[in-house]
C-alpha positions in Angstrom: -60.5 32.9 8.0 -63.7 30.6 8.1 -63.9 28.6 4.6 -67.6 28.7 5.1 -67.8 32.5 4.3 -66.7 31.7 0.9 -69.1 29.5 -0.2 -70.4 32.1 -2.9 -67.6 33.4 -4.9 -67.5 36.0 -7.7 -64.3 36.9 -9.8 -63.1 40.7 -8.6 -60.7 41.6 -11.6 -57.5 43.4 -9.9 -57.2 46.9 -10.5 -53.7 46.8 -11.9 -54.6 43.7 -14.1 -54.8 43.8 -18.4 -54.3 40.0 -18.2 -57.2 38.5 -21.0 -59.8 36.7 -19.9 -60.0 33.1 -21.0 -63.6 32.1 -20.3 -64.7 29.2 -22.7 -67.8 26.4 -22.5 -64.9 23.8 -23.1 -63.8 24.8 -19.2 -60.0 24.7 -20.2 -58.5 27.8 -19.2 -55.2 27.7 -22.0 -54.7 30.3 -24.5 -53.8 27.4 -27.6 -55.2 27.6 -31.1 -57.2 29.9 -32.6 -58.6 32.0 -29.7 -61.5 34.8 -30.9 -63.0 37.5 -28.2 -66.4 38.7 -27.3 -67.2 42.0 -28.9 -69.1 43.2 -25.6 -67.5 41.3 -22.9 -64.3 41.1 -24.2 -63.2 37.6 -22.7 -61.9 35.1 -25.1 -62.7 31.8 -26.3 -61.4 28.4 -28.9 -62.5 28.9 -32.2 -62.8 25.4 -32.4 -65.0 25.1 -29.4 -67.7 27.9 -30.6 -67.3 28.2 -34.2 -66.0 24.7 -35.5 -65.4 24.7 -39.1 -65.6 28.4 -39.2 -63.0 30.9 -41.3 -62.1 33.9 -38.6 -61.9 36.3 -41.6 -65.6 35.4 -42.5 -67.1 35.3 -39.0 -67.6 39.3 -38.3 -69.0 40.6 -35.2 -69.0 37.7 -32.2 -70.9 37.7 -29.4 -70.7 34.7 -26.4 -73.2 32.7 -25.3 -73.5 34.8 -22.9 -73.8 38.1 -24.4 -76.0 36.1 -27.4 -79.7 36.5 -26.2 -80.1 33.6 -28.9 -77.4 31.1 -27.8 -78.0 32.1 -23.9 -80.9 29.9 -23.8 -79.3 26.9 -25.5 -75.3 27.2 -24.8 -73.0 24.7 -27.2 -71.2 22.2 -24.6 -71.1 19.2 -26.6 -67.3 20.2 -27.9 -65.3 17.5 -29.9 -61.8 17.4 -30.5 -60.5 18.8 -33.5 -58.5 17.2 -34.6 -60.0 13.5 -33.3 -56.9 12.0 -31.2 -54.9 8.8 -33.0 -56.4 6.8 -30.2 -59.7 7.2 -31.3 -61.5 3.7 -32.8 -63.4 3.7 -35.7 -67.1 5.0 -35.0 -66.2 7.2 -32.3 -66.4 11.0 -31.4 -64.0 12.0 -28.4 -64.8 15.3 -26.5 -63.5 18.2 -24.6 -66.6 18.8 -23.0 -70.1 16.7 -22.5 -73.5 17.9 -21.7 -75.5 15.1 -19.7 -79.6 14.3 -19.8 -79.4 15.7 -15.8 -77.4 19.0 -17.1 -74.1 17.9 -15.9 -71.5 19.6 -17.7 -68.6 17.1 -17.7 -65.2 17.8 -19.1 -61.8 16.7 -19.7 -59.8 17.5 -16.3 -62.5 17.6 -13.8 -62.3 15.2 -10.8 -65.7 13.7 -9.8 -67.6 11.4 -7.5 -68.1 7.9 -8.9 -70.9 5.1 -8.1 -69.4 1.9 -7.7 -69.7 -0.8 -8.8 -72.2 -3.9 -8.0 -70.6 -6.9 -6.4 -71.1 -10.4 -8.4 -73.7 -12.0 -7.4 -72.5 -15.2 -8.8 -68.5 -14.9 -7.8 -68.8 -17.6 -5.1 -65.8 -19.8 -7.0 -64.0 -16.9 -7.4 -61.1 -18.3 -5.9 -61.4 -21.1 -8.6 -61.4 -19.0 -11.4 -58.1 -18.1 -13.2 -56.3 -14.8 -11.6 -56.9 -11.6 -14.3 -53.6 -9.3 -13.2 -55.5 -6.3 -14.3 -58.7 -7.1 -12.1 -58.1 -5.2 -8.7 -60.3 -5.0 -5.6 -61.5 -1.9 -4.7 -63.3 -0.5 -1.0 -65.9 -3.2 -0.1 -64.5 -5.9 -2.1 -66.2 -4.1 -5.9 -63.7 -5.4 -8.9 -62.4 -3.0 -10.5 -60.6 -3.7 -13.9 -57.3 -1.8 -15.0 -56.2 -1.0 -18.1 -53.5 0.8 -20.2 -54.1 4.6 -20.9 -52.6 4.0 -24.7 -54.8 1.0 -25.5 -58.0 -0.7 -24.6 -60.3 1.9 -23.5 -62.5 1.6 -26.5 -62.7 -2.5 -26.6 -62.9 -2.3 -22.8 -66.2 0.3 -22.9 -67.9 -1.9 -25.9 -67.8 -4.9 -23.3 -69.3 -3.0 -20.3 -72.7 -4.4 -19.3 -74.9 -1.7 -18.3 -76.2 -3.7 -15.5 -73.1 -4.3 -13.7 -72.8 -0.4 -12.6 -75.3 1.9 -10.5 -76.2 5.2 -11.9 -77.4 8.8 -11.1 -81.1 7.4 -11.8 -81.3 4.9 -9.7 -79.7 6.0 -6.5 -81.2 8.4 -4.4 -80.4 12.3 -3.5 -79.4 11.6 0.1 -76.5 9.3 -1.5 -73.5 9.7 1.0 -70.7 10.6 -1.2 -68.1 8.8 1.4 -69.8 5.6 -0.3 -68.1 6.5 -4.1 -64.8 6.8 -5.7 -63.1 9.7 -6.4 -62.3 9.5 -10.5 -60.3 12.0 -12.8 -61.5 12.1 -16.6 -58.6 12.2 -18.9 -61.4 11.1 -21.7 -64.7 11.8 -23.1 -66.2 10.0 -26.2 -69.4 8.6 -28.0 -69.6 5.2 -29.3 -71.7 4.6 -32.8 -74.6 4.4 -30.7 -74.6 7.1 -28.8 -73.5 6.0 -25.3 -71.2 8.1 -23.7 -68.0 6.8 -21.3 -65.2 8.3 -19.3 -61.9 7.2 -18.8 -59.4 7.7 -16.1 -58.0 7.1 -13.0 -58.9 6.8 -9.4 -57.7 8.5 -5.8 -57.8 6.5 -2.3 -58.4 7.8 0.5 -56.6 7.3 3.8 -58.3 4.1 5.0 -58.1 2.7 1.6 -54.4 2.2 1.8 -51.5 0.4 4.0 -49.9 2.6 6.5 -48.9 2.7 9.8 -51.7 2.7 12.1 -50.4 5.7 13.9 -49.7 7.7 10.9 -51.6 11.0 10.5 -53.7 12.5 7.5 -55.3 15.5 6.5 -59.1 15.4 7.2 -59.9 15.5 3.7 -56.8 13.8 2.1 -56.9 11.8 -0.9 -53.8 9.6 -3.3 -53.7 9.4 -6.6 -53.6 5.5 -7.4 -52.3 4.5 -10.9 -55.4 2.6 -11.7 -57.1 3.4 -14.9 -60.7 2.3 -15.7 -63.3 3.2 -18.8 -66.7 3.9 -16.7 -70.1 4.7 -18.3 -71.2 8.6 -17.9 -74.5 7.8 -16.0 -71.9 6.3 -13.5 -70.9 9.6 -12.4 -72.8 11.1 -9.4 -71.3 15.0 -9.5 -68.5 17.0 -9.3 -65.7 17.4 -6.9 -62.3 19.0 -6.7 -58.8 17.6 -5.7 -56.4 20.2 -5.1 -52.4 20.0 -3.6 -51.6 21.6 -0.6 -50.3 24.9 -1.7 -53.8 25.3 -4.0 -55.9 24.4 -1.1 -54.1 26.9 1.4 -54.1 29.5 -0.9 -58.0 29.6 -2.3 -60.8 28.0 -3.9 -62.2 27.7 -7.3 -65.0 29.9 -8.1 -67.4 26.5 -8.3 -66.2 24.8 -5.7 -68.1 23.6 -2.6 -66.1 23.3 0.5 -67.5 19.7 1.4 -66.4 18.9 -1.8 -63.1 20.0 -1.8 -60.1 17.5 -1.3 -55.9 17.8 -0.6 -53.8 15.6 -2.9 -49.9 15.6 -1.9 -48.9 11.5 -2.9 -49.2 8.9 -4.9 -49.1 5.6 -4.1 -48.7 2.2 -6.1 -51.0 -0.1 -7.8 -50.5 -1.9 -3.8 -51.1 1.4 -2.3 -48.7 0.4 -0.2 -45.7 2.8 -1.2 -46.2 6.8 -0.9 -44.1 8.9 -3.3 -44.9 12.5 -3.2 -47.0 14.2 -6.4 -44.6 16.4 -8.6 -46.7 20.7 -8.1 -48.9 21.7 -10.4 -50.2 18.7 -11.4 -53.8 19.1 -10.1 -54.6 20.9 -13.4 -56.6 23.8 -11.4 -56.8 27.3 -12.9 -55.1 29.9 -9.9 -55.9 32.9 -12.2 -58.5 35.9 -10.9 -61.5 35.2 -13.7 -61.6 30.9 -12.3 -59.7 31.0 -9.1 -61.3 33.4 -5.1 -57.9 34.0 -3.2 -58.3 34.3 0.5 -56.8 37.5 2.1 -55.4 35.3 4.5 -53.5 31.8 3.7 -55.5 29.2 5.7 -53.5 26.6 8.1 -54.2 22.7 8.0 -52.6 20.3 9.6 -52.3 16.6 9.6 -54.6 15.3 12.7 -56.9 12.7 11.0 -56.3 8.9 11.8 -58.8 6.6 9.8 -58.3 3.5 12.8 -58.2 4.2 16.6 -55.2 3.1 18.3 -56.0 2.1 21.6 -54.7 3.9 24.9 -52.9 1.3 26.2 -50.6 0.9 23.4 -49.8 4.6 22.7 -48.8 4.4 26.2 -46.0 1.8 26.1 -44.9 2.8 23.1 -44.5 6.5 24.1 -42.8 4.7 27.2 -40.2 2.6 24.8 -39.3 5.9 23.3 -38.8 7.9 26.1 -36.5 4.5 28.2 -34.7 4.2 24.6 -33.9 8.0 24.1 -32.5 7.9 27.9 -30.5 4.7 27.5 -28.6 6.8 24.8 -28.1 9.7 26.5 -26.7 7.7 29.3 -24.4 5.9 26.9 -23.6 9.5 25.2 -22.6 10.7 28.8 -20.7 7.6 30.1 -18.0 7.7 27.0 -17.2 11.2 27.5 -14.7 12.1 30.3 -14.3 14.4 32.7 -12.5 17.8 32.8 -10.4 16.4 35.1 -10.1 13.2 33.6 -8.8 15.3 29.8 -6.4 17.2 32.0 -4.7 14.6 33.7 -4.6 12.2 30.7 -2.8 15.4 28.6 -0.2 15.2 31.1 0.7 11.7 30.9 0.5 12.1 27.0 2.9 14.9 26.9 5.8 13.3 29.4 5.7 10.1 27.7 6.3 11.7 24.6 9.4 13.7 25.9 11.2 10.8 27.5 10.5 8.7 24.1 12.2 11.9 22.3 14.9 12.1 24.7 15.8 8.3 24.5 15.7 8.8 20.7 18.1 11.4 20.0 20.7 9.6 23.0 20.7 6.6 20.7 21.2 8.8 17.6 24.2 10.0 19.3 25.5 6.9 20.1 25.1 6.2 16.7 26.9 9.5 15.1 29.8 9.0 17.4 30.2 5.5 16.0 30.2 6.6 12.5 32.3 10.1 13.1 35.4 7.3 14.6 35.4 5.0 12.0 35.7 7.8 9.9 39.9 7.8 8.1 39.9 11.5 8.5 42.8 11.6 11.1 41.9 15.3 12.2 37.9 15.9 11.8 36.6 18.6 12.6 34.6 18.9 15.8 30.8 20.8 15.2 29.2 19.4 18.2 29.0 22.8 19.6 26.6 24.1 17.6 24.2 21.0 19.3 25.1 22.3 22.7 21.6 24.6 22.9 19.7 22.1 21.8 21.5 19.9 24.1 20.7 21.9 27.3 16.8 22.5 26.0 16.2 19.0 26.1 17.8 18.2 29.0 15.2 20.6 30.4 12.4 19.1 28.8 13.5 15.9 30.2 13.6 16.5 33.8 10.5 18.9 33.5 8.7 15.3 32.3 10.6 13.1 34.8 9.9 15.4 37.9 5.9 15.8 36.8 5.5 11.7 36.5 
């Protein structure tokens, strides 16, 4: 089906479905906590997201935001955590959900577009300077400065200069989003002042990594890199979507835009040189009716992107060193195996070889029984050898049968 005809999606509740409908400003889609439903819509939502602080028994009648003619026209999205994480430094207030100046709802989970960074003006004696480990360089030569998920965030956001970083306000609306990073927020906090910061971790895309120059990618293909960095909120441009393979074939989310809409299947190194492939269902993206538009039809996508051109010429001779190799073998493969008639006469060497060796064995065991049978003091011993005599005869056969075919 063409992914442009669903560029306007609206849930379509099955008609076999009583599955409840988890519909909260927070935009996490988990039934945890205390969870309290809409008297007219029915769909449910975290206590601790629309009624902090707030005893269930005491609450009566509650209406959404949306059903609320009152709270319709100025919706709660500025949701903290309750409890605050241990993480959390003195002075601040993390989030599950942020309301920006512009009206950009930004929450814990989404994956969105990122301005980078300025480069230093003044890092001419760069080279001079003692190597920081944790200071990486991203697309275009922009530093980028990685840090541990568990500790650092808050000392790294209180040294941030505001300066060093582009945001929505200054750059224009015809900003080509091929220009950003693609981010994942894990976190969303206030400092004691006010300003807000993000912290996650970043995704490459295909000509930001090692590979083979040859190797194939999906057109819009992206890795998760294990790079994590504490960015300022104006920093962020807008939302996108990062999606695995099985997601992206399947549908799309109800907000989704297909130009912002990208296939994660691996992860690479801090290097991005290694490629392990992402465990499923780690994107983190709701599949249910009420978030998720199914297609009727599972759409196909292959790999056919290559981010450098490989010239002509040496596809050529390399398409010609695989085809001389391949026939070398098979050459080789033929060459070792023999002929029918080759098996057939070498069986029948095998086999009379093996009958004269027999036959010359049991002659010399004769030899040797007779020997025994006269030194024997037993005057009168009895003779058995007739019982031999068949045998006798049958390999006397066997014998001349072999003799007269060599």
């Amino acid at each position: 089906p063409e992914i442009s005809s669903y560029a306007t999606r609206k849930p379509e509740k099955p008609v076999d479905s009583d599955e409840d409908v988890i519909i909260c400003p927070c935009r996490q889609y988990k039934d945890e906590g205390m969870m309290i439903q809409c008297e007219k819509c029915g769909i449910w939502q975290h206590l601790d997201c629309v009624r902090p602080h707030v005893d269930p028994e005491t609450l009566g009648v509650y209406t959404c935001d949306k059903c609320s003619p009152t709270e319709k026209l100025c919706p709660k999205t500025d949701i903290p955590l309750l409890p605050q994480p241990e993480y959390a430094s003195q002075g601040e207030t993390h989030f599950a959900s942020l309301m920006r100046e512009d009206k950009l709802h930004l929450y814990v989970g989404m994956t969105v577009y990122v301005l980078r960074a300025f480069k230093d003006k003044n890092n001419a004696n760069a080279s001079a300077k003692p190597k920081d480990e944790n200071i990486f360089t991203g697309p275009g030569g922009v530093p980028h400065k990685s840090i541990s998920p568990i500790k650092g965030p808050s000392k790294e956001a209180a040294s941030l200069a505001p300066s060093n970083y582009p945001t929505y306000k200054t750059i224009g609306a015809s900003a080509s989003t091929a220009d950003m990073d693609i981010f994942r927020v894990e976190r969303l906090w206030k400092n004691e002042s006010g300003a807000m910061f993000a912290f996650g971790y970043h995704f490459l895309r295909p000509h930001e990594t090692f590979h083979e120059p040859s190797r194939k990618f999906f057109d819009n293909e992206v890795f998760r890199v294990p790079l994590y960095e504490v960015l300022p909120l104006d920093t962020i441009w807008r939302e996108c979507w990062v999606l695995d393979p099985i997601t992206f074939t399947k549908g799309r989310p109800l907000l989704a835009q297909e130009e912002h809409v990208y296939i994660c299947e691996y992860r690479v190194d801090k290097t991005a040189r290694l490629f392990h492939r992402l465990a499923k269902g780690k994107d983190g993206i709701c599949t249910k009716w009420y978030a998720f538009h199914t297609f009727d039809v599972k759409i196909k996508c292959n790999r056919t992107f290559t981010p450098h051109e490989v010239p002509q010429d040496w596809v050529k001779a390399t398409s010609n060193k695989q085809n001389k190799s391949k026939s070398a073998k098979v050459k080789k493969l033929d060459s070792a195996q023999p002929q029918p008639q080759q098996i057939q006469h070498h069986s029948r060497r095998d086999n009379s070889s093996s009958a004269i060796c027999k036959a010359r064995k049991k002659g010399a065991l004769a030899k040797v029984l007779k020997t025994l049978l006269s030194q024997q003091n037993d005057s009168s011993p009895m003779d058995m050898s007739h019982l031999l005599a068949k045998t006798h005869k049958q390999e006397d056969s066997n014998t001349k049968s072999a003799s007269n075919s060599a």
